[in-house]
C-alpha positions in Angstrom: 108.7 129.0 87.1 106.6 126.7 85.0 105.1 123.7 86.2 102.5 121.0 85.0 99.0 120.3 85.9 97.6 117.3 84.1 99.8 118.3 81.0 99.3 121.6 81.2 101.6 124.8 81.8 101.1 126.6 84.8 103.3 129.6 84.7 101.2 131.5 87.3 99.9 130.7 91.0 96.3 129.9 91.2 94.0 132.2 92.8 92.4 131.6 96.3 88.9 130.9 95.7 87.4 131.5 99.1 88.6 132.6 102.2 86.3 131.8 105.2 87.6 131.0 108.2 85.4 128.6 109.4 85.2 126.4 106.4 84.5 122.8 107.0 85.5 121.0 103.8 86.9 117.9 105.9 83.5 116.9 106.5 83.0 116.6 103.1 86.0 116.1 101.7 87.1 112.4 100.1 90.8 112.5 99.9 93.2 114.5 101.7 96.6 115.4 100.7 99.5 113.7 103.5 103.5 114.9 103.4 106.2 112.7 103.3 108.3 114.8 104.9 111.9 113.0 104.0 110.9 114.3 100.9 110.1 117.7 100.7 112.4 120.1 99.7 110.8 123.3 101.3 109.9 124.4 97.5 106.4 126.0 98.5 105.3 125.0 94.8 102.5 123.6 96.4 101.4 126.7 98.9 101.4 128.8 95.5 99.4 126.8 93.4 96.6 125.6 96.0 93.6 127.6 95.1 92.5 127.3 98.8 94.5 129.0 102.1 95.0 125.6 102.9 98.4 125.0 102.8 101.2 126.7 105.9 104.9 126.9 105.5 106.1 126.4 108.5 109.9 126.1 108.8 111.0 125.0 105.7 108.3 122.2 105.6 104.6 123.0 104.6 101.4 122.0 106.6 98.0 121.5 105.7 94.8 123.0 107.7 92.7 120.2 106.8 89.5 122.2 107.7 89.8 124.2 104.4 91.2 121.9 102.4 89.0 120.5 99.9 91.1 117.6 98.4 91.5 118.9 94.9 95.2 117.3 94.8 96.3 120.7 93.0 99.5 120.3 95.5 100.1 116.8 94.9 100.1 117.2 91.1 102.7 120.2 90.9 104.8 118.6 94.1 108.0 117.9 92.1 109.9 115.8 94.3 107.1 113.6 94.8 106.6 115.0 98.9 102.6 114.9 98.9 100.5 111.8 98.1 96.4 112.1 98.1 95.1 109.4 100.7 91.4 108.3 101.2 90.2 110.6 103.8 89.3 107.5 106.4 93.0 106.2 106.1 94.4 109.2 106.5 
């Protein structure tokens, strides 16, 4: 599978680029990725291509540990059906 990340081809997952457990990138963290869940097709595209362990399938829906997620919009951008929006962290 091939999809696009600000024009470009990505035909491979991205790789995890840390993995502490008690990472605190919410308090930090400017934007924050929210599902619409009507709209989410259970893909995963976006738990492959975040570059952080912040993304959970759980069910056929995906969920996002907001502790380690750092608000790159990586799974926004490769969401095909459109199921993840980036929100200003103080909305969200």
């Amino acid at each position: 599978m091939t999809v696009k990340l600000h024009g470009r081809a990505l035909s491979e997952p991205m790789a995890w680029t840390s993995t502490a457990e008690d990472s605190t990138a919410g308090s930090w963290r400017n934007q924050r990725p929210q599902l619409i869940e009507a709209k989410c097709t259970g893909c995963n595209v976006c738990w492959k291509f975040c570059p952080e362990p912040a993304i959970d399938i759980v069910g056929k829906k995906v969920a996002f540990d907001l502790n380690v997620c750092k608000g790159c919009g990586v799974c926004a951008e490769v969401c095909a059906p459109g199921a993840i929006e980036m929100v200003p962290e103080e909305s969200a």
